[in-house]
Steps between C-alpha positions, in 0.01 A plus 500: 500500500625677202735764664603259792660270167669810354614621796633199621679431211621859461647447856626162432704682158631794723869454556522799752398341809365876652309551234368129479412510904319859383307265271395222739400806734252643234343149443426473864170735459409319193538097686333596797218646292420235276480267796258729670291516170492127471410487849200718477439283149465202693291633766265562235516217332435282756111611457499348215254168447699162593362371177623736294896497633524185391791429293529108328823349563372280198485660165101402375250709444224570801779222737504760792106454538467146388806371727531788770794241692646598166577862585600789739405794613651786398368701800754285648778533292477893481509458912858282413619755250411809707698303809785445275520841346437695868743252617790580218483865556490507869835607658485268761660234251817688457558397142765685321296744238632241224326200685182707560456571176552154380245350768256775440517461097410118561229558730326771216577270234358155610191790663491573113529084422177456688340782355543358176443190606115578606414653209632298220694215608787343678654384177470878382597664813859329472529597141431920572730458798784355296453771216455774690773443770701231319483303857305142543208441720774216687758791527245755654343226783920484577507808561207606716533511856527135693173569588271615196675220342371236744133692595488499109632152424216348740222710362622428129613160535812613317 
């Protein structure tokens, strides 16, 4: 996630526009691979016990067990994320480089919301996505893909 950010930015900067379509043609390699990865990730993850993907959309203590209409599973959402992320590197969108790397950055950072989300809180997750990326949780659901946002809105209630 790292060296898509610094590339894309580093392509985004590059007034030469050979040697910034050079630069969206290195990070090619790099997109497609991370979606793979998170693919496999998710494969794997889906073994995981329902009970224990949980995540509270309520922030008490123990609320995903005692109110378990209070939550949602994350084997779902990493199914949601991996769709978005597969679906924002796949060249059957036809995005311009510049659009790709704006859709795909969204889908890794609200991937990296949830993340956050199940293992502290939602209240937290927001926070670490605003310092780190200086971007809100409201800006990042904007930007995902039509439908991450909506598969994501229903499982959330967000």
């Amino acid at each position: 996630m790292e060296e898509l950010a610094q590339g894309y930015l580093r392509a985004l900067g590059e007034n030469d526009p050979q040697r910034r379509e050079q630069i969206w043609s290195l990070l090619a390699g790099s997109e497609n691979a991370i979606a793979d990865q998170f693919t496999r990730f998710t494969s794997e993850f889906s073994r995981v016990d329902e009970t224990a993907a949980r995540v509270s959309k309520i922030a008490l203590p123990w609320a995903a067990r005692l109110f378990p209409r209070a939550a949602f599973d994350l084997r779902e959402a990493f199914r949601i994320h991996s769709r978005g992320i597969a679906d924002a590197v796949s060249p059957a969108e036809q995005r311009s480089p510049r659009d790709k790397a704006f859709t795909l950055s969204a889908e890794l950072f609200l991937m990296q919301h949830t993340c956050h989300w199940f293992c502290r809180s939602r209240t937290v997750a927001s926070a670490r996505l605003l310092k780190r990326h200086q971007v809100s949780h409201a800006q990042v659901l904007a930007a995902v893909s039509p439908a991450t946002r909506r598969a994501y809105a229903e499982m959330t209630g967000i």
